[in-house]
C-alpha positions as CSV (number, residue, x, y, z in Angstrom):
1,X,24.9,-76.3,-16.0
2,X,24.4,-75.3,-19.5
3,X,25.8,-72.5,-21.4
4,X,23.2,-70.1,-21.6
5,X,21.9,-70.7,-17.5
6,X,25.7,-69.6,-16.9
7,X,25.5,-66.8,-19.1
8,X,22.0,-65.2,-17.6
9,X,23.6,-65.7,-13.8
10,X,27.0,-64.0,-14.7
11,X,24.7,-61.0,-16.3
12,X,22.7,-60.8,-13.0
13,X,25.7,-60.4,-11.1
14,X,25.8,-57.6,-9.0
15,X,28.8,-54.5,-10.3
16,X,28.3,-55.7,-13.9
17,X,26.2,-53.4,-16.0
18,X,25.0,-53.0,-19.1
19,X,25.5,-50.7,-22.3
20,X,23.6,-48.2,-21.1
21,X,25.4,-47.8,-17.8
22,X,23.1,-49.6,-15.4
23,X,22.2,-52.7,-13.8
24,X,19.2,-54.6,-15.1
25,X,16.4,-55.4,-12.9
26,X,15.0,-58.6,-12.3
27,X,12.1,-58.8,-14.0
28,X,12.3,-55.6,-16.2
29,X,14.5,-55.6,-19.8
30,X,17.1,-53.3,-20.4
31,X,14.7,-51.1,-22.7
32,X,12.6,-50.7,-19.5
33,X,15.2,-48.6,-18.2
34,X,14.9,-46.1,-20.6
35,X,11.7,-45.3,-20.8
36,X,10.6,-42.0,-19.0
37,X,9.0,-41.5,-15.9
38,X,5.2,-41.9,-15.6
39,X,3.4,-38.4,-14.5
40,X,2.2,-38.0,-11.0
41,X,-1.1,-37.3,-10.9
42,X,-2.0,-35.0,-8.1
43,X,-5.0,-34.9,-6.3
44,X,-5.9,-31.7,-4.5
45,X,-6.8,-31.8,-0.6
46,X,-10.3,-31.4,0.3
47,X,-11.5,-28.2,3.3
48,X,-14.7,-29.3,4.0
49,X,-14.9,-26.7,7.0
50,X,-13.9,-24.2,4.5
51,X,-16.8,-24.1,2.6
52,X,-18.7,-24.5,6.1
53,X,-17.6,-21.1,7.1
54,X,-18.5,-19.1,3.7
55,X,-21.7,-20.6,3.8
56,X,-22.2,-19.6,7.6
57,X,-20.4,-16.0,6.4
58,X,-22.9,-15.6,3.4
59,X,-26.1,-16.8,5.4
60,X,-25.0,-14.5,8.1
61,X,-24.6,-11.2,6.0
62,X,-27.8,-12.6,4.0
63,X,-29.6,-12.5,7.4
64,X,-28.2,-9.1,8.5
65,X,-29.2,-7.2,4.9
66,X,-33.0,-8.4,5.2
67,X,-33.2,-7.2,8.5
68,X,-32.0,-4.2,7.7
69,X,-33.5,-3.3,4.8
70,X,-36.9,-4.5,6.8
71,X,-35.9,-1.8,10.1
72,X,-37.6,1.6,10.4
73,X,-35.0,3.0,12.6
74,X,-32.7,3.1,9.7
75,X,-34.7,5.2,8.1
76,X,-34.3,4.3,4.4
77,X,-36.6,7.2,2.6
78,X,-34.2,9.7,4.3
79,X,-31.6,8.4,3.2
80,X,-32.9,8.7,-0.4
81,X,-33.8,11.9,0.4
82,X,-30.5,13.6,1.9
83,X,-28.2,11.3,-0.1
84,X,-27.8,13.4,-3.3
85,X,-29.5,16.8,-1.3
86,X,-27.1,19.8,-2.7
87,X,-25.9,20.5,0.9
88,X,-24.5,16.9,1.2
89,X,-22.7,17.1,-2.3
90,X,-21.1,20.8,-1.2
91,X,-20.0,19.6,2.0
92,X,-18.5,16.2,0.3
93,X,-16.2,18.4,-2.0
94,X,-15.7,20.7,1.1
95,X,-13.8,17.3,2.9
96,X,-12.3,16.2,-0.7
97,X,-10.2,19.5,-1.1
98,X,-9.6,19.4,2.3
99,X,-7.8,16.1,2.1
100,X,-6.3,17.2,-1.1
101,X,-4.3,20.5,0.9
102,X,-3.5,18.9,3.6
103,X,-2.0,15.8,2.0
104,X,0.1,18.2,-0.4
105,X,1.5,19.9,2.9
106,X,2.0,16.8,4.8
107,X,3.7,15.3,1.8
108,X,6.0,18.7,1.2
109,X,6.6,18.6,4.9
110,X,7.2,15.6,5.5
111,X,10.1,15.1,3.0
112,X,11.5,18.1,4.4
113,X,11.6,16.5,7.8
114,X,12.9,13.1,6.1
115,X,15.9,15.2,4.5
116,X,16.6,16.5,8.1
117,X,16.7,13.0,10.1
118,X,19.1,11.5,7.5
119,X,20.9,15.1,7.8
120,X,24.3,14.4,9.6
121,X,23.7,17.5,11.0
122,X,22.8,17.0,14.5
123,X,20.6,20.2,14.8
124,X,18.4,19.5,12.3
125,X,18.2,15.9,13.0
126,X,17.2,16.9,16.7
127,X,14.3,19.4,15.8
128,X,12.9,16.9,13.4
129,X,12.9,13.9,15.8
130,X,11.3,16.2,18.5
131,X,8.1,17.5,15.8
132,X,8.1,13.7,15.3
133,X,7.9,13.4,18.5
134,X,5.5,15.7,19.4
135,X,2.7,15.9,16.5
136,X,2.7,11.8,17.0
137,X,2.5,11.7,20.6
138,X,-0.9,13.6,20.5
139,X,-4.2,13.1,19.3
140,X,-5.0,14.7,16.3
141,X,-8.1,16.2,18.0
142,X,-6.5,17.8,20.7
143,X,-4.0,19.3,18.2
144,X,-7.2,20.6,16.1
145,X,-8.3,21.8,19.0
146,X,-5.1,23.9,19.9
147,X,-4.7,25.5,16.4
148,X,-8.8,26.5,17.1
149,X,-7.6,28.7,19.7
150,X,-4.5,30.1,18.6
151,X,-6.3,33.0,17.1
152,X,-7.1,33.9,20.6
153,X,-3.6,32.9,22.1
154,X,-1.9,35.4,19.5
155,X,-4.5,37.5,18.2
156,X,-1.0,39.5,16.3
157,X,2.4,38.3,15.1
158,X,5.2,40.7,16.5
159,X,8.9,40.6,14.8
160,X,11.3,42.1,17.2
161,X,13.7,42.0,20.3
162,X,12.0,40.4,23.0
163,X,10.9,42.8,25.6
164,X,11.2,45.7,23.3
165,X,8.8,47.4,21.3
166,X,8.0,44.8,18.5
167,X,9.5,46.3,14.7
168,X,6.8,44.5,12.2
169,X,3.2,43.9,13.9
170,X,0.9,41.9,11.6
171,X,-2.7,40.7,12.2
172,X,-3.2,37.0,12.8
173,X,-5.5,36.5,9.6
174,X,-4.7,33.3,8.9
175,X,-6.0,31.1,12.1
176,X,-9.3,33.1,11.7
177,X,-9.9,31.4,8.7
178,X,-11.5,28.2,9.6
179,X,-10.3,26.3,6.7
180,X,-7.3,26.8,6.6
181,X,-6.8,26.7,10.1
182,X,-8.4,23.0,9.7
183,X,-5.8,22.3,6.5
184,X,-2.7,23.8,8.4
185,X,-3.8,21.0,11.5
186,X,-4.6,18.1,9.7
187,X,-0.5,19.1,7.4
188,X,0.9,19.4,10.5
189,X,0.0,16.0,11.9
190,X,0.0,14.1,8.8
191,X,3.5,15.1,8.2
192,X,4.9,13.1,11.2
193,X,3.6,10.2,9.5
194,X,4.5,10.8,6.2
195,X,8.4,11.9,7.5
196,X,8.6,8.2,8.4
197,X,7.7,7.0,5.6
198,X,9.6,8.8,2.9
199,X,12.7,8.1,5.6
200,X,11.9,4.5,5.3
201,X,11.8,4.2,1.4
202,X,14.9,6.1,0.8
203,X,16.6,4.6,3.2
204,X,15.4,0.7,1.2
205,X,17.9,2.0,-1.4
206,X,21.1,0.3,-1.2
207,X,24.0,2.4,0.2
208,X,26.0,1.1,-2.9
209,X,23.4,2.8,-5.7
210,X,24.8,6.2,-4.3
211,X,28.0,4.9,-4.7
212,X,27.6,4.3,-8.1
213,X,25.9,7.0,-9.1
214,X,29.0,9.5,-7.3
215,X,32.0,7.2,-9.4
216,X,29.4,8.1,-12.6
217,X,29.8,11.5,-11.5
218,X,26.6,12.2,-11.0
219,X,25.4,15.1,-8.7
220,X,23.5,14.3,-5.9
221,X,20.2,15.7,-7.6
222,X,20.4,13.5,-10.5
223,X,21.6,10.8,-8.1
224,X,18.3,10.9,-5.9
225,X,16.0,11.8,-9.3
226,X,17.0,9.0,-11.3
227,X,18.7,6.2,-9.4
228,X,16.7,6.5,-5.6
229,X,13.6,7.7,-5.6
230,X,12.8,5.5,-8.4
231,X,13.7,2.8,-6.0
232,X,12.3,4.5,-3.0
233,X,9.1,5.3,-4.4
234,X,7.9,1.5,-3.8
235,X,8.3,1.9,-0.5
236,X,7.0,4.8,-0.5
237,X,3.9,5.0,-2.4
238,X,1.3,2.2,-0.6
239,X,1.7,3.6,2.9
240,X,0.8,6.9,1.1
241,X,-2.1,5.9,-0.4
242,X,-3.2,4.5,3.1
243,X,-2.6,8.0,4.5
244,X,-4.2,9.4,1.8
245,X,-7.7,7.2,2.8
246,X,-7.2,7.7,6.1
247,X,-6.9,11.4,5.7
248,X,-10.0,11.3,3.9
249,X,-11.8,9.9,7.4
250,X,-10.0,12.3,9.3
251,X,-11.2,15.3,8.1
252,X,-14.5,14.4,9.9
253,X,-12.5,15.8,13.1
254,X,-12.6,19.5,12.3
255,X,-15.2,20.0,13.4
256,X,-13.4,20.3,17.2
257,X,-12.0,23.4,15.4
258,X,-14.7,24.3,15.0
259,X,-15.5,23.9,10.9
260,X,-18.6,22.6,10.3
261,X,-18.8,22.6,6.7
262,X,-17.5,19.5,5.8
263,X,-19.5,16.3,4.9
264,X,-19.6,15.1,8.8
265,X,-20.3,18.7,9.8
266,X,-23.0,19.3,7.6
267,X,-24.8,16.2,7.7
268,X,-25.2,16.6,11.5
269,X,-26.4,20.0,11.6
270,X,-29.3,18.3,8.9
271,X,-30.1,15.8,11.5
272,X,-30.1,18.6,14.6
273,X,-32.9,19.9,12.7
274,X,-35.0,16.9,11.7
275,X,-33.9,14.4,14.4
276,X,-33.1,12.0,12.2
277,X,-29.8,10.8,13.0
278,X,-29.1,7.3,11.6
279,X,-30.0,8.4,8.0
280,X,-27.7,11.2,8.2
281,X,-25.0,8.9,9.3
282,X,-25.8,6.5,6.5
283,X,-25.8,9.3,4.0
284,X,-22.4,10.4,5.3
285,X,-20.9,7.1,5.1
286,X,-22.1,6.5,1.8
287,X,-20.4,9.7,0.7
288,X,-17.3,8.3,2.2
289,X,-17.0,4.9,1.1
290,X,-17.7,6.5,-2.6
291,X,-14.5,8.8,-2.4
292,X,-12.4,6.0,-0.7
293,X,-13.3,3.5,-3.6
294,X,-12.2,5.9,-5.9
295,X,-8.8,6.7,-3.9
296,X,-8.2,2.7,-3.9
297,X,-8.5,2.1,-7.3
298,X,-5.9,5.2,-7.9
299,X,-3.8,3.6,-5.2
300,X,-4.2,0.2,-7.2
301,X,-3.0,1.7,-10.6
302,X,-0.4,3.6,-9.3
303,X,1.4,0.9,-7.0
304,X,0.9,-1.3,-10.3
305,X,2.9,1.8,-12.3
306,X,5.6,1.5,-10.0
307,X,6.2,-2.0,-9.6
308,X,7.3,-2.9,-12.8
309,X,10.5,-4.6,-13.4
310,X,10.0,-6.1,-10.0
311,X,8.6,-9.3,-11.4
312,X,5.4,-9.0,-9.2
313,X,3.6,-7.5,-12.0
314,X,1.5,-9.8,-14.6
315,X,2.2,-8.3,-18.1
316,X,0.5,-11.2,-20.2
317,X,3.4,-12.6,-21.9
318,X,4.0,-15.6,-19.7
319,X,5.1,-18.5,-21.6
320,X,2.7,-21.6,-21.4
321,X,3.5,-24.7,-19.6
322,X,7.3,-26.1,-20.5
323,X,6.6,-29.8,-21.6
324,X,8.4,-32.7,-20.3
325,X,12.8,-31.8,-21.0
326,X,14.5,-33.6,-24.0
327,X,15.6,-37.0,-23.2
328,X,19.4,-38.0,-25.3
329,X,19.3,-40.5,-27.5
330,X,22.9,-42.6,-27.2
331,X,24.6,-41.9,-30.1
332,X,22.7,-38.7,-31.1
333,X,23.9,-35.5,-30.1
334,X,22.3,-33.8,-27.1
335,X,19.5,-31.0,-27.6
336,X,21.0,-27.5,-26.7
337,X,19.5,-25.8,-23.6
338,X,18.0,-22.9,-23.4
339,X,17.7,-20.3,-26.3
340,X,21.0,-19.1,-26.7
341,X,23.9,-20.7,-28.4
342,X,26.1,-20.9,-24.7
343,X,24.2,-23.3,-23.4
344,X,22.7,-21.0,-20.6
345,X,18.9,-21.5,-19.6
């Protein structure tokens, strides 16, 4: 056996490596080692039936829009008629402050309730879990209903010792107003709801935030103004602004107390008169969806304001792709990572 044959097998021997610290491959030189790693190409997976079932969803909606735009019973030139009549646009604010007042009592309310469940009081936590209890256990309706009639139920408000003459007698003026009857029944009920969930967003906040705040000797004011309803408020804020759309569609119950003033009560009395029905409901709903665009956009905006620092929020600065990492040279020093001088990425 000659001298270089012997040389090549001992090198091929398996345990021996090389300078750079690995074994060579048969068939590869040790320069091939080095070299880096070609880049996967990736090849996205096709959903045929995916684009099968937009097509069938387009075609479909397509189909349903012709034929009614093409149907008589729909009544299309009333529609154009009522949809910006001056009754229609009265009645629509009518509903919009509605939903306003009622959602600023339900909101008031409801925090108040909140405080009294997480109240280690067990009083107060008892009467709030039984008006939760209570106002969510019922139908809204038949609650509208109830506050319709309780001008007739107690026609006066009395203050005194029962079965005594009454000290302070006072006319019941307030559920003889139909609006605000209709306001105080839609607070009422919407304040159950919205009890839950400011309960549920302040109790998100870590136990240990309070904590911190007391050893900073914070009081508890500042402690739930700056450290957790900051917190709480992203918890708290989209289930609001669902409430707040859903209020919106509510108000088209009052009229079971009865108020018929609003954009559901007023369109129906229009079609009473000319028996036109559908129009009038296509008007209405029209009216709706307008007011409950608007109040989603809000909603997106202020969900967007309150989400920063969470890192869900796009802000534009993203840096581009990274490129491939820095592969060390021997005998050059290695490339620092990161931007900092420690080493830390």
């Amino acid at each position: 056996m000659s001298e270089p044959e012997s040389d090549r097998m001992i090198e091929a021997e398996p345990g021996k490596t090389g300078a750079s610290g690995r074994t060579p491959r048969a068939g590869r030189g040790r320069h091939d080692d080095d070299a880096p790693p070609e880049a996967i190409v990736a090849i996205p997976l096709r959903h045929p039936w995916r684009n099968v079932v937009a097509v069938l969803l387009v075609l479909g909606l397509a189909v349903f829009v012709l034929d009614a735009a093409q149907r008589a019973d729909y009544g299309w030139p009333d529609v154009g008629k009522y949809i910006f009549d001056r009754r229609i646009s009265q009645a629509a604010w009518v509903t919009l402050w509605l939903t306003i007042y009622a959602m600023i009592g339900a909101i008031v309310i409801g925090l108040l309730l909140a405080i009294m469940r997480l109240s280690p009081n067990p009083v107060l936590k008892s009467i709030a879990w039984l008006y939760i209890w209570i106002f969510r256990g019922t139908p809204v309706y038949v609650q509208l209903v109830f506050w319709g009639i309780v001008s007739l139920i107690y026609p006066v408000f009395t203050l005194g010792v029962p079965f005594m003459e009454p000290w302070v007698t006072v006319p019941n003026e307030i559920f003889t107003n139909l609006f605000i009857t209709a306001v105080i029944g839609l607070a009422l009920n919407e304040a159950a709801y919205m009890s839950e969930i400011v309960r549920a967003g302040l109790l998100s906040v870590d136990q240990g935030q309070e904590e911190a705040s007391t050893a900073l000797a914070m009081s508890w004011g500042q402690t739930m103004r700056y450290v957790v309803v900051p917190q709480a408020m992203k918890i708290i804020i989209p289930p609001t602004g669902n409430e707040v759309i859903s209020m919106l569609k509510t108000t088209s119950l009052v009229a079971a107390i009865p108020l018929s003033i609003d954009l559901y009560g007023v369109s129906r009395g229009i079609s009473a008169v000319t028996f036109t029905p559908v129009p009038l409901l296509i008007v209405a709903s029209l009216w709706y969806l307008l007011f409950t665009s608007i109040l989603m956009v809000g909603q997106h905006f202020i969900e967007k304001r309150f989400s920063r620092g969470t890192g869900r929020v796009k802000t534009g600065k993203e840096p581009a792709t990274p490129g491939p990492a820095p592969t060390a040279v021997p005998g050059e020093p290695a490339p620092p990572i990161g931007t900092d001088f420690g080493g830390k990425g």
